[in-house]
Backbone as a printed PyTorch tensor [residue, N CA C, xyz], in Angstrom:
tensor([[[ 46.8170, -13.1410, -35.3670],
         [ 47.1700, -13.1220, -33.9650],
         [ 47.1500, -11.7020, -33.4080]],

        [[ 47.5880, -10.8980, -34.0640],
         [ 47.7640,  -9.5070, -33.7010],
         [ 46.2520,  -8.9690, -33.3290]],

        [[ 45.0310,  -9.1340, -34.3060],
         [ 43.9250,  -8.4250, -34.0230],
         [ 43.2030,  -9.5700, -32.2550]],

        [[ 43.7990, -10.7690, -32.7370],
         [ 43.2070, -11.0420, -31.1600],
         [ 44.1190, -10.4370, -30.2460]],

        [[ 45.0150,  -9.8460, -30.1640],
         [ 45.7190,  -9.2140, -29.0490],
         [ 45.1270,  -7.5750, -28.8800]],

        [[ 44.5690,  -7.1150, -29.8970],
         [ 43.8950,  -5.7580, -29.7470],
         [ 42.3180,  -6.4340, -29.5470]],

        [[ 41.6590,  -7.1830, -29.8060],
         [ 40.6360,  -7.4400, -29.0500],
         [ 40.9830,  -8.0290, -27.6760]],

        [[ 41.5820,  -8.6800, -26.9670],
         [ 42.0260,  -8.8150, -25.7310],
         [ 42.1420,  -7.2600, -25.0570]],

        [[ 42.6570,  -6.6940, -25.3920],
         [ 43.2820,  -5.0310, -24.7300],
         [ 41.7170,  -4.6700, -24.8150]],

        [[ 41.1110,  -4.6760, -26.0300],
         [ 39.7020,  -3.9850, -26.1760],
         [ 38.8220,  -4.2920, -24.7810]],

        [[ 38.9160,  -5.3950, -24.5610],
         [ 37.6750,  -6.3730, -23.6450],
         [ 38.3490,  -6.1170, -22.4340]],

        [[ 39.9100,  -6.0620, -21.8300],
         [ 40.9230,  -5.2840, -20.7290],
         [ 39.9330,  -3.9650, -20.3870]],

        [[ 40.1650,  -3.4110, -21.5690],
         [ 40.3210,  -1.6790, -21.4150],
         [ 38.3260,  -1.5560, -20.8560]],

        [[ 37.3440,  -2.1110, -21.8050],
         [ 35.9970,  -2.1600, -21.3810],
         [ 35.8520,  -2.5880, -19.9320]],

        [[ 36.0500,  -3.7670, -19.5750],
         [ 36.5990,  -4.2920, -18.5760],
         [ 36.7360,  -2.9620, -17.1900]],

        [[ 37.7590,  -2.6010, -17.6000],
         [ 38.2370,  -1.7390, -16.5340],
         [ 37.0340,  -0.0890, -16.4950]],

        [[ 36.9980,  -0.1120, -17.9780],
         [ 36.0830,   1.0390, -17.5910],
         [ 34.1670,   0.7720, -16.6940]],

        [[ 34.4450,  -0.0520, -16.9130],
         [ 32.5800,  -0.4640, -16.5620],
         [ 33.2230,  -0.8310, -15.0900]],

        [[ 34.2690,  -0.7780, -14.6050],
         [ 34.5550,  -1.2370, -12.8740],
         [ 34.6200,  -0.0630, -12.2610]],

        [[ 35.3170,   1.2610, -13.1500],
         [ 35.2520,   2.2480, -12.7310],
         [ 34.0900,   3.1670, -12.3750]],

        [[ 33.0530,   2.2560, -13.5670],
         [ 31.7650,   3.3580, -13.5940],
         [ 30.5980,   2.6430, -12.1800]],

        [[ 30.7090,   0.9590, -12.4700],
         [ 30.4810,   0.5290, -11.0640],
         [ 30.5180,   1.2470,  -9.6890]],

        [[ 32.1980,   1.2780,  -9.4850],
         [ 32.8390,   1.8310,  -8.3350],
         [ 32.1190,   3.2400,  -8.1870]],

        [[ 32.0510,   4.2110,  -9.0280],
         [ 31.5910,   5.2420,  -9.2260],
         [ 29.8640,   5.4780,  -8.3410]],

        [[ 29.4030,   4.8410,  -9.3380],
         [ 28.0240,   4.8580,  -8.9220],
         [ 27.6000,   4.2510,  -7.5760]],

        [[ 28.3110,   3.4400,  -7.0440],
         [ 28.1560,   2.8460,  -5.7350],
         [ 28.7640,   3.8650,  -4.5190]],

        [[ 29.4720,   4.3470,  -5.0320],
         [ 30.1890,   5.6920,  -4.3920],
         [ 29.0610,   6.7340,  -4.2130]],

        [[ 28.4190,   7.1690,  -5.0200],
         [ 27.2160,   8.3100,  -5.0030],
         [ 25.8470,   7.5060,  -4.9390]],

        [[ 25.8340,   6.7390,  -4.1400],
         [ 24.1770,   6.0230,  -4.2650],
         [ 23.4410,   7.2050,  -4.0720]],

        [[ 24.0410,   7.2940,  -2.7490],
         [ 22.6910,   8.4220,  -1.9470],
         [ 22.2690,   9.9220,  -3.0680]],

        [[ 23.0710,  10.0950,  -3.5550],
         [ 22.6310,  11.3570,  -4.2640],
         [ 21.8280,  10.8170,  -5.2450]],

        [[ 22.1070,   9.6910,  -6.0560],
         [ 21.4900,   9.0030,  -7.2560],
         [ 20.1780,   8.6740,  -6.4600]],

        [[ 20.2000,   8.6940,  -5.3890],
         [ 18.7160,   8.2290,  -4.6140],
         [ 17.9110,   9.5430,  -4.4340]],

        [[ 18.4380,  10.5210,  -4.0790],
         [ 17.6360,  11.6430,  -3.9730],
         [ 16.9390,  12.6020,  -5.1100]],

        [[ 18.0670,  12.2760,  -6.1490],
         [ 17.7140,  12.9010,  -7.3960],
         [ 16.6070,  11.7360,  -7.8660]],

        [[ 16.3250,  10.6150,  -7.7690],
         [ 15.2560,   9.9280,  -8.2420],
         [ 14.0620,  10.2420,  -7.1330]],

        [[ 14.1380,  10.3780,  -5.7200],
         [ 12.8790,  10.9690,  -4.7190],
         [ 12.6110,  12.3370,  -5.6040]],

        [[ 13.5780,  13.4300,  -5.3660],
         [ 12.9480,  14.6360,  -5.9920],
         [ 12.5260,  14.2080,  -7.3860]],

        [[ 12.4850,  13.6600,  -8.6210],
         [ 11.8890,  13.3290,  -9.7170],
         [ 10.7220,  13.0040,  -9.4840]],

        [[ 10.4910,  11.9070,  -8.6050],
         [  9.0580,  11.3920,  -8.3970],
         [  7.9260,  12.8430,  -7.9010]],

        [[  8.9620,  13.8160,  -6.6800],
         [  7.8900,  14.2570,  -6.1480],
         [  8.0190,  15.3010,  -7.1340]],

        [[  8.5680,  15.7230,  -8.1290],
         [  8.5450,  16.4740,  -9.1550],
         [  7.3560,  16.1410, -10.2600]],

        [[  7.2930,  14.4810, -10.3580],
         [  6.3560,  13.8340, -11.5390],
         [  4.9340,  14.0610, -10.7790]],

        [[  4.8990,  13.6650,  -9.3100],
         [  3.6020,  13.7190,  -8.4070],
         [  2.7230,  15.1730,  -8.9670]],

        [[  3.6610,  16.0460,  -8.8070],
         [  3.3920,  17.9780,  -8.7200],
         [  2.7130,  17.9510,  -9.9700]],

        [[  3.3930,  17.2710, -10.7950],
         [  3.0470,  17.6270, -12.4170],
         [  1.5970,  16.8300, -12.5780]],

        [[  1.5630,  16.1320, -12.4740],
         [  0.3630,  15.1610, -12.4040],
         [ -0.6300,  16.1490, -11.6730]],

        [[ -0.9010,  16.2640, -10.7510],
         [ -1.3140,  17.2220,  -9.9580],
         [ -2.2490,  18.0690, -10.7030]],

        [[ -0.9860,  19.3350, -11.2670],
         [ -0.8200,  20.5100, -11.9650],
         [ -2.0370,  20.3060, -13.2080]],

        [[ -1.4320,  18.9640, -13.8800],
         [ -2.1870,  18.8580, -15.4900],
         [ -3.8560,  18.3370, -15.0640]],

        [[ -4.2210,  17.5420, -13.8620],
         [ -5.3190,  17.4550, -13.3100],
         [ -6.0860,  19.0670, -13.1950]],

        [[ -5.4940,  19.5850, -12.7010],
         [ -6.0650,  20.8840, -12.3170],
         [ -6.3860,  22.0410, -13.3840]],

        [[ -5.7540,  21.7580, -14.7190],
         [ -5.6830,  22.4440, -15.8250],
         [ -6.6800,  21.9580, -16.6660]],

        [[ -6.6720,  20.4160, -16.5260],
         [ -7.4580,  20.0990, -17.3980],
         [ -9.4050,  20.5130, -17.2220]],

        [[ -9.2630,  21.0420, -16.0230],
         [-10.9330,  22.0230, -16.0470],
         [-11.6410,  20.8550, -14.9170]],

        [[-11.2970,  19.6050, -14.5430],
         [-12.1580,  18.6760, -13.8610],
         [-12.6190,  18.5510, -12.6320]],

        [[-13.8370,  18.0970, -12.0680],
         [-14.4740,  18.9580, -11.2170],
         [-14.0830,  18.1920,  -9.9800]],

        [[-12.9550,  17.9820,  -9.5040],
         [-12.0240,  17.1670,  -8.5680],
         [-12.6350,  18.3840,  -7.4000]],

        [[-12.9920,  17.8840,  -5.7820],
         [-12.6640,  18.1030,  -4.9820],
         [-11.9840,  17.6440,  -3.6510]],

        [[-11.3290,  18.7380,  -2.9000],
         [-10.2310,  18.2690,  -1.8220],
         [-11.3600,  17.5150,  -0.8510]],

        [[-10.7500,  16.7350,  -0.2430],
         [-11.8230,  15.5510,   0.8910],
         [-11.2070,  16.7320,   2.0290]],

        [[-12.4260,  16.4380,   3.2600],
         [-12.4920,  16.6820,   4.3750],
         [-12.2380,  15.7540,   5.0640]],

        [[-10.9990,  15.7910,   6.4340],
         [-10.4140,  14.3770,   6.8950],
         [-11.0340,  14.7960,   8.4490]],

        [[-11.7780,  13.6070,   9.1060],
         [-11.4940,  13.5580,  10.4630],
         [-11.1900,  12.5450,  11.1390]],

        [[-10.8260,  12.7260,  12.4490],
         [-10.3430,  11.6370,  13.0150],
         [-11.2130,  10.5560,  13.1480]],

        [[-12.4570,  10.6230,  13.6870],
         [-13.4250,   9.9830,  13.8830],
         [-14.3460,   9.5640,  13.2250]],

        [[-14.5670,  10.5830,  12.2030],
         [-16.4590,  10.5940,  11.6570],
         [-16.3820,   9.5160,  10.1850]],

        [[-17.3650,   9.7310,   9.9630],
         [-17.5290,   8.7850,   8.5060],
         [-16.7090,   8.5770,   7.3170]],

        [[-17.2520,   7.6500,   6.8750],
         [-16.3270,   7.6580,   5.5960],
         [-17.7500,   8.1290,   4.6050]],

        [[-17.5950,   9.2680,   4.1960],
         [-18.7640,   9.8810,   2.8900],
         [-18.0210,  10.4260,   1.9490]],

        [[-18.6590,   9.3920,   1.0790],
         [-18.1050,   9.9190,  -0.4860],
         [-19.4180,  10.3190,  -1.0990]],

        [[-19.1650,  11.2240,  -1.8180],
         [-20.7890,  11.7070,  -2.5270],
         [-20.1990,  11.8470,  -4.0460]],

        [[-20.8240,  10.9350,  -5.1010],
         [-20.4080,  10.9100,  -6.2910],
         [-18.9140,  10.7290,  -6.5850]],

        [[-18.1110,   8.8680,  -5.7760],
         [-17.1470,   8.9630,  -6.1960],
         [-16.3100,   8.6820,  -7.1910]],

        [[-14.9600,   9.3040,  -7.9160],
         [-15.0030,   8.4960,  -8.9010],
         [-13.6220,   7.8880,  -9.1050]],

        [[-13.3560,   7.5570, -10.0980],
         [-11.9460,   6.8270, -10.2030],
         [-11.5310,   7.6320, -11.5100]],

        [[-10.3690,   7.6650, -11.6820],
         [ -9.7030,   8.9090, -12.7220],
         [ -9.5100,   8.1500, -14.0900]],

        [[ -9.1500,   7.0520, -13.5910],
         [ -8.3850,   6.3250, -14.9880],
         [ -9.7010,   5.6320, -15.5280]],

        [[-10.3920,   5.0510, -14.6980],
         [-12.0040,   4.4880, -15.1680],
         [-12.9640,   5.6890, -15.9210]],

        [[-12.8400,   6.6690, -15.4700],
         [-13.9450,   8.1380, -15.9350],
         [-12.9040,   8.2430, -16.7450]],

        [[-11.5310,   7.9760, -17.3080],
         [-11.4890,   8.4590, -18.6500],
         [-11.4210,   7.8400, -20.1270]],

        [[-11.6700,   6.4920, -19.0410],
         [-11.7470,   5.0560, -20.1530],
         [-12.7690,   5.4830, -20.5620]],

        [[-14.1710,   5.4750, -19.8710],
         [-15.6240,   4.9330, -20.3490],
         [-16.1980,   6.5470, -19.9470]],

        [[-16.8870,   6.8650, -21.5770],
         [-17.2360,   8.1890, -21.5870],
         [-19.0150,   8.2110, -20.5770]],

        [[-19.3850,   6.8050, -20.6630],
         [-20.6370,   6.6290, -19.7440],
         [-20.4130,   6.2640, -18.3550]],

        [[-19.1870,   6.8570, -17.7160],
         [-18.8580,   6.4430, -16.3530],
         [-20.0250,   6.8970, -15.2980]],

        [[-20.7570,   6.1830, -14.4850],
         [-21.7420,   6.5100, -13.3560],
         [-20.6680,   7.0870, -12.1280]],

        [[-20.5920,   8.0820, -11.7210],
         [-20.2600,   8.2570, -10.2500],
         [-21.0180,   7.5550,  -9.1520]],

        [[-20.1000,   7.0120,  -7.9460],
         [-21.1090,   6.2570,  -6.7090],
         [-20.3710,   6.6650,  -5.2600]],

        [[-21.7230,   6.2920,  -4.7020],
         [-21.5650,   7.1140,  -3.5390],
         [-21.6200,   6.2170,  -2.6540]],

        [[-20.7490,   6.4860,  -1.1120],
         [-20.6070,   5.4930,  -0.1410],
         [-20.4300,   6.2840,   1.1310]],

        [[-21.1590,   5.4130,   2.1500],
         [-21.0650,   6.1890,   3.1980],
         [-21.1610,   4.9230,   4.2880]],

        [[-19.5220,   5.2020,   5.0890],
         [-19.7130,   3.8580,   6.1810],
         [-19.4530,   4.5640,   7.6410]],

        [[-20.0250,   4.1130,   8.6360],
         [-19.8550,   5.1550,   9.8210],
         [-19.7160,   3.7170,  10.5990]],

        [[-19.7360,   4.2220,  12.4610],
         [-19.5680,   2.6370,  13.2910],
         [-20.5840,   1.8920,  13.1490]],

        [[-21.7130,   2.0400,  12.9800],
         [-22.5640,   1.4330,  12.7910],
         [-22.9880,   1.1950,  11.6090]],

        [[-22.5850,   1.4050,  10.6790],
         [-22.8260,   0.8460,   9.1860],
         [-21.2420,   0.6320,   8.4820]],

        [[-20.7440,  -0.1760,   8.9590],
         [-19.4340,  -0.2470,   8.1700],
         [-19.0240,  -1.3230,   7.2100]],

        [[-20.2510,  -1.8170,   6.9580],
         [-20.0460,  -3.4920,   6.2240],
         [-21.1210,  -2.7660,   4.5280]],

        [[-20.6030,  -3.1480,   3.8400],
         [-21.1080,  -2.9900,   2.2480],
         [-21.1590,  -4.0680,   1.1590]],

        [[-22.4470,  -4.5420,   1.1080],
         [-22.3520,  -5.7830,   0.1720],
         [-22.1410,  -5.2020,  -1.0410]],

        [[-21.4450,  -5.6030,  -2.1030],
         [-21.6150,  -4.9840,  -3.6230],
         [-21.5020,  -6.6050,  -4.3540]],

        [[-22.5660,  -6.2510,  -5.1590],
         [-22.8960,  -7.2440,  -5.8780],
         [-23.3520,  -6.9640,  -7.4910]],

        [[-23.1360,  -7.7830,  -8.7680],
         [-23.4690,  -7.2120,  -9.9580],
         [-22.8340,  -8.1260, -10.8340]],

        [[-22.6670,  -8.0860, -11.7910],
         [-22.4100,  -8.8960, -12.8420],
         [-20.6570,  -9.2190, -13.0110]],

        [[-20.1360,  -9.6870, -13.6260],
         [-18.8330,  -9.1930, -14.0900],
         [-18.5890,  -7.9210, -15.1070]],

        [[-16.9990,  -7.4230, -14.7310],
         [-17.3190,  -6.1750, -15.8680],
         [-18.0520,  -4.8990, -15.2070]],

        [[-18.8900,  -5.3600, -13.9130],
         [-19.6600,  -3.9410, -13.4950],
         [-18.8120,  -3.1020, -12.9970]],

        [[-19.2070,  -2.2690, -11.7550],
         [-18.5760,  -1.5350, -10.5970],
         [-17.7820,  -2.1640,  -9.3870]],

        [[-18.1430,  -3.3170,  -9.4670],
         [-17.3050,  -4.0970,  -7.9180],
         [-16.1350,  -3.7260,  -7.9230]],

        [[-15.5380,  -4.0160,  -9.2990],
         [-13.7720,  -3.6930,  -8.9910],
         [-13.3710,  -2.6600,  -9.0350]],

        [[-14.3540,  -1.4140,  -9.5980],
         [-13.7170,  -0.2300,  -9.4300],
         [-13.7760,   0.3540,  -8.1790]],

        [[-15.2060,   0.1890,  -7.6290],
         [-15.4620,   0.4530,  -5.9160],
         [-14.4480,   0.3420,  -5.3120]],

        [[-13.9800,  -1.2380,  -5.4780],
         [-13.1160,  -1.6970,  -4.2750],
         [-11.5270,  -0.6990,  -4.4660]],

        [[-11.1850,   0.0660,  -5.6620],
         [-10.2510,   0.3080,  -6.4160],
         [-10.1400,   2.0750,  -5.8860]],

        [[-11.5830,   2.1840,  -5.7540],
         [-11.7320,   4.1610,  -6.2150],
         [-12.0050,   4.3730,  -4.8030]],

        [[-12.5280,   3.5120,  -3.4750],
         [-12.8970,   4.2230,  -2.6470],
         [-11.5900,   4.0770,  -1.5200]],

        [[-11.0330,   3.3130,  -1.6010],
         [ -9.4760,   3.6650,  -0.5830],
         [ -8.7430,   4.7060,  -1.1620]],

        [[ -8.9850,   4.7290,  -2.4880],
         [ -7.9400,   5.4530,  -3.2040],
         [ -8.2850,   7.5220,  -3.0090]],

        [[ -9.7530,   7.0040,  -2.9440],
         [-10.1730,   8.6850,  -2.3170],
         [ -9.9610,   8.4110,  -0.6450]],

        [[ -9.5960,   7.9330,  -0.0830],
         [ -9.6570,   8.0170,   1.3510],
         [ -8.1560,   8.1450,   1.3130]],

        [[ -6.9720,   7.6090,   0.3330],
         [ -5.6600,   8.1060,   0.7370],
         [ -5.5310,   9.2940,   0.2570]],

        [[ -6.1950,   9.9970,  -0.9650],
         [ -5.8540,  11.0520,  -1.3120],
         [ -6.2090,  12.2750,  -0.6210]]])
């Protein structure tokens, strides 16, 4: 009887501490929120950084309001480091050419296209 009365107090005492640490953390969201934003834009930088070290022939896009979308040899990062025979491709859509059929087997380029060329237009 006695050890179920010190496991009772045990499961009390846990009990109370995990309400405190609750209470706690709900108390400091916002900082627990900022310290996870600055991490990310800390992980972003680093990512960045090790791109730029690693020697690869990445260039910055030219943005305008208006003009085309030209990509000349584009590529996708995680695809060019899967497949050592990666083809770079090139796309160019303006007002009058803005429609692009892509067509090919399964396994080809379709899904990376559709994957690599927004992804250079957000970057």
């Amino acid at each position: 009887m006695n050890s179920v009365l010190r496991l009772a107090a045990v499961a009390n005492s846990s009990h109370s501490v995990v309400q405190d640490l609750l209470k706690t953390v709900r108390e400091n969201m916002q900082y627990l929120f900022a310290v996870s934003e600055s991490l990310s834009h800390l992980d972003l930088m680093v990512s960045f950084a090790n791109v730029v070290t690693l020697g690869t022939d990445y260039t910055k896009p030219d943005f305008t309001k208006t003009g085309p979308i030209a990509i000349k040899n584009g590529r996708h990062p995680v695809v060019e480091a899967l497949n050592p025979d990666f083809v770079p491709n090139s796309t160019y859509l303006n007002i009058m050419a803005n429609l692009q059929i892509i067509t090919g087997p399964n396994n080809s380029v379709r899904s990376w296209h559709f994957r690599a060329q927004p992804q250079a237009n957000w970057f």
